[in-house]
Rosetta silent file (secondary structure, phi, psi, omega in degrees, C-alpha in Angstrom):
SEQUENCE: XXXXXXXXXXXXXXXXXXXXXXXXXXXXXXXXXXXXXXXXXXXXXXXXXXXXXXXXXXXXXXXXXXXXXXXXXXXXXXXXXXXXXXXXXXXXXXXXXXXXXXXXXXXX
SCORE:     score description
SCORE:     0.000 S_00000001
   1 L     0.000  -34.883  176.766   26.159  -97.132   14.043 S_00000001
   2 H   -64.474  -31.722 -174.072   25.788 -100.136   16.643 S_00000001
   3 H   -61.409  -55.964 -160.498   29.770 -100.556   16.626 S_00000001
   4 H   -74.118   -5.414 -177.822   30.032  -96.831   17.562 S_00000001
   5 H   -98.414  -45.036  147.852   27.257  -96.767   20.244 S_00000001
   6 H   -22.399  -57.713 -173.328   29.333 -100.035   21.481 S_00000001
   7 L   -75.247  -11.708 -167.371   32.385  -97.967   21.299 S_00000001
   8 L    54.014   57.045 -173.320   30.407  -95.315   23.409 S_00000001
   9 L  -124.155  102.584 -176.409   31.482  -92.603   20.462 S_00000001
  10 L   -89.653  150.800  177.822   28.624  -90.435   19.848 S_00000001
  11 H   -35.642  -49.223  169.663   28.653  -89.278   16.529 S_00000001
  12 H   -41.462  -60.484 -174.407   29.096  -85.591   17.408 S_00000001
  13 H   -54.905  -58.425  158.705   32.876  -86.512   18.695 S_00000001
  14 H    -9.110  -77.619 -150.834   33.544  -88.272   15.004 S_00000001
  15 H   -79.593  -24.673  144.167   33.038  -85.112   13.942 S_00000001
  16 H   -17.997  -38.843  170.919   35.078  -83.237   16.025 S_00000001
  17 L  -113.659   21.842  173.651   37.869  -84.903   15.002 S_00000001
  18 L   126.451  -34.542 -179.069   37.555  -85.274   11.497 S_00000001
  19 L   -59.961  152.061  105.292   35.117  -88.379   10.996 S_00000001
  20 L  -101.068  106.957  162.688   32.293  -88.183    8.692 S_00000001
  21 L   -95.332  157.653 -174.540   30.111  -90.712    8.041 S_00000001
  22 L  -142.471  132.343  151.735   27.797  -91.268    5.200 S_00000001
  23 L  -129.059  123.524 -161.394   25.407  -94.310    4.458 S_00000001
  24 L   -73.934  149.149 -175.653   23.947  -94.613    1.341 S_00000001
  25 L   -65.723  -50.252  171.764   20.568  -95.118    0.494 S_00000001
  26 L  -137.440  142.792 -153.194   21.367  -96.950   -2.700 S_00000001
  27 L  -114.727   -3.416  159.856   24.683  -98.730   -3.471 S_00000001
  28 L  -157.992  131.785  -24.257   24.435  -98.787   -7.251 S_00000001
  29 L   -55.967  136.069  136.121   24.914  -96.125   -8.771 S_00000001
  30 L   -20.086   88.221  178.349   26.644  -94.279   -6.676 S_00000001
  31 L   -82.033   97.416 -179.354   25.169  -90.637   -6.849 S_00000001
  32 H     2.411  -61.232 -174.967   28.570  -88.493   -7.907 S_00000001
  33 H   -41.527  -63.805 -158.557   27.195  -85.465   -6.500 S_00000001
  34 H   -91.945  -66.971 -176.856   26.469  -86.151   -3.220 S_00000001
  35 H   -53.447  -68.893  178.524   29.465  -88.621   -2.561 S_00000001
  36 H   -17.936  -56.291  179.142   32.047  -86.093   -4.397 S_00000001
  37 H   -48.791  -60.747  155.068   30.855  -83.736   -1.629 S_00000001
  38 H   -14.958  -80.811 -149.628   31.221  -86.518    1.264 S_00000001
  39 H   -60.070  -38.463 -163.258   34.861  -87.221    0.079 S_00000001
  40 L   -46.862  151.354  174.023   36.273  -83.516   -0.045 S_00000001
  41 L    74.580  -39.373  160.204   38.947  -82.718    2.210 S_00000001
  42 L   -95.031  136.660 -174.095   39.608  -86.389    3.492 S_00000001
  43 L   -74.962   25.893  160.591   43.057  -88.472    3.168 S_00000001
  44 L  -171.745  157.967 -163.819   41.232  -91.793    3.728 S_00000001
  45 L  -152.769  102.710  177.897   37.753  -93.229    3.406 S_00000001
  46 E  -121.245  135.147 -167.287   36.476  -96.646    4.994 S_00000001
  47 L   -98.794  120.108 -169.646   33.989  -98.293    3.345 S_00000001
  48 L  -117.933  112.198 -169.078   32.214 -101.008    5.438 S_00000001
  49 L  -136.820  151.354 -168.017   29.565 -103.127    3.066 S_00000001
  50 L   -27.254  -81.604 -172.647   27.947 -106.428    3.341 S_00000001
  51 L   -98.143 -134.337 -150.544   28.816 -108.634    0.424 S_00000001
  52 L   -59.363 -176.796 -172.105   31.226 -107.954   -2.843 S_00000001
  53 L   -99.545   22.668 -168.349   33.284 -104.502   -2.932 S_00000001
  54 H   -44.208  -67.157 -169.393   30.357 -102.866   -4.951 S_00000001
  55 H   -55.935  -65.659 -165.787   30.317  -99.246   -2.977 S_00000001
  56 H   -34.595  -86.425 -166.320   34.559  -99.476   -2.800 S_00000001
  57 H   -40.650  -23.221  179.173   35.163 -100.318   -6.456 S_00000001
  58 H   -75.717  -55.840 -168.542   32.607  -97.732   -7.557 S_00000001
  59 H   -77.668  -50.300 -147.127   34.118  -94.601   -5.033 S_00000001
  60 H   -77.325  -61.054 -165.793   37.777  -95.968   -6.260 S_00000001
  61 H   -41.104  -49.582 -152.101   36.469  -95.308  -10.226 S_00000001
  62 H   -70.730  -49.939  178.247   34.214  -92.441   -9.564 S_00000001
  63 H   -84.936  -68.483  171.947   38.018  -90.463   -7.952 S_00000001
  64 L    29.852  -45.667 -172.359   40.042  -92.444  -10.262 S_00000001
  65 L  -139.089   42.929 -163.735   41.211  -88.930  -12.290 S_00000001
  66 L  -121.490  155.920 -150.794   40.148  -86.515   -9.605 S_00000001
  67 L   -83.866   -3.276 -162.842   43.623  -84.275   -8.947 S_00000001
  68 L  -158.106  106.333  179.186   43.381  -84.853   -4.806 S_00000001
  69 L  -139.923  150.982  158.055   41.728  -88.172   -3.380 S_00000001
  70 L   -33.855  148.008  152.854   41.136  -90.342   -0.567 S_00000001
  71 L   -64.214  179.801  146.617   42.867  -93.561    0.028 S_00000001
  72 L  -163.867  130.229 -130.594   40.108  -95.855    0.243 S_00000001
  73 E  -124.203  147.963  152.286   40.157  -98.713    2.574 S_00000001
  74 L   175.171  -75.650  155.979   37.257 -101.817    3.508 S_00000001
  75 L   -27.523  -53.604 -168.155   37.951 -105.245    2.414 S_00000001
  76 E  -147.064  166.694 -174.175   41.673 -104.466    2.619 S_00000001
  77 L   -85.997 -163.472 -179.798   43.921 -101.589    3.871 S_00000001
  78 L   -85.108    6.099  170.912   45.790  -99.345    2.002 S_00000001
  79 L  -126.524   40.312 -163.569   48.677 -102.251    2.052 S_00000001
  80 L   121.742  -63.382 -168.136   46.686 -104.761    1.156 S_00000001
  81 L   -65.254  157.104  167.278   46.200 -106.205    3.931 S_00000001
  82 E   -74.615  125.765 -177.695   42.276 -107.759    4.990 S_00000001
  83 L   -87.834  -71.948  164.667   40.778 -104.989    7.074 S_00000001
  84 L   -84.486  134.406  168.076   36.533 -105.956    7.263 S_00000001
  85 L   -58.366  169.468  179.103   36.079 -109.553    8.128 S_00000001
  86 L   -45.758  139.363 -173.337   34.853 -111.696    5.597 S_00000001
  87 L   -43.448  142.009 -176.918   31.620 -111.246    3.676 S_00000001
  88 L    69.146   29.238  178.703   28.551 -111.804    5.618 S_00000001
  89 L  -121.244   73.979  170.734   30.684 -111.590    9.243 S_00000001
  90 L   -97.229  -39.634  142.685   29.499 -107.918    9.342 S_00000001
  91 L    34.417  110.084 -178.827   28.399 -108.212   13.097 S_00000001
  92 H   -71.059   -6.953  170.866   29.161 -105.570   14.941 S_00000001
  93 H   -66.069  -35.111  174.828   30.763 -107.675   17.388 S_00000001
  94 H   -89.406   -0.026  137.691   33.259 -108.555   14.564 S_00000001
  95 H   -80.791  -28.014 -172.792   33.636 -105.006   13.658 S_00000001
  96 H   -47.302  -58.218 -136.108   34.086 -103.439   16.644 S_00000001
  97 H   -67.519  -18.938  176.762   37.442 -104.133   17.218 S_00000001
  98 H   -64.259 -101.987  169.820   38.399 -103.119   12.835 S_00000001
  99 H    40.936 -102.403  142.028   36.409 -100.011   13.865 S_00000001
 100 H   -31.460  -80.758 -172.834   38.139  -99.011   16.784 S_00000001
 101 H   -54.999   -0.027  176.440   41.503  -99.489   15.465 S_00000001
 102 H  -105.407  -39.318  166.800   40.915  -97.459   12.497 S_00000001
 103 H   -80.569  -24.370  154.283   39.491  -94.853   14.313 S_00000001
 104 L   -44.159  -29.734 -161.912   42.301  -94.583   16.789 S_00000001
 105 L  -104.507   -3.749 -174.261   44.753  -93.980   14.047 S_00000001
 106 L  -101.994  -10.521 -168.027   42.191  -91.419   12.589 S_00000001
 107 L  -102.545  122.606 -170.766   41.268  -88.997   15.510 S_00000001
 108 L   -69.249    0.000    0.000   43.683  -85.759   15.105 S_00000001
């Protein structure tokens, strides 16, 4: 939320174009329900967490056999590549700019 107040993006505009965000309350387990809901409807989903890929690896399983799913991007993109700096550089100064550039390619 500090990146995007940085970015001068109020939340509202996100949603205008498409964004949703959701941050969970507890990162294991994952409650199905509520995330299933979250996900509908979007091609891509970036997950930005602290340490280890716990939240990713969970949301990739949890869609895993579902007939219409998100990419889902945070550590690395959808080619791979590293996307969020390295664990424990979560700083929104060292987000902004992943942030931004993700949401640029994201606002219809």
């Amino acid at each position: 939320m500090e990146v995007l107040r940085r970015l001068d993006i109020p939340v509202e505009t996100l949603s205008e174009h498409g964004v949703r965000i959701y941050k969970l309350g507890l990162t294991y387990p994952i409650e199905p329900t509520r995330m299933n809901e979250f996900v509908q409807g979007l091609r891509e989903v970036l997950v930005i967490e602290e340490k280890g890929p716990v939240v990713g690896e969970q949301l990739r399983s949890m869609l895993y056999n579902a007939r219409v799913r998100p990419v889902i991007v945070g550590k690395r993109d959808a080619q791979g590549r590293a996307l969020v700096p390295a664990l424990g550089e979560l700083r929104p100064s060292r987000l902004i700019e992943t942030v931004a550039d993700w949401l640029a390619g994201h606002f219809k």
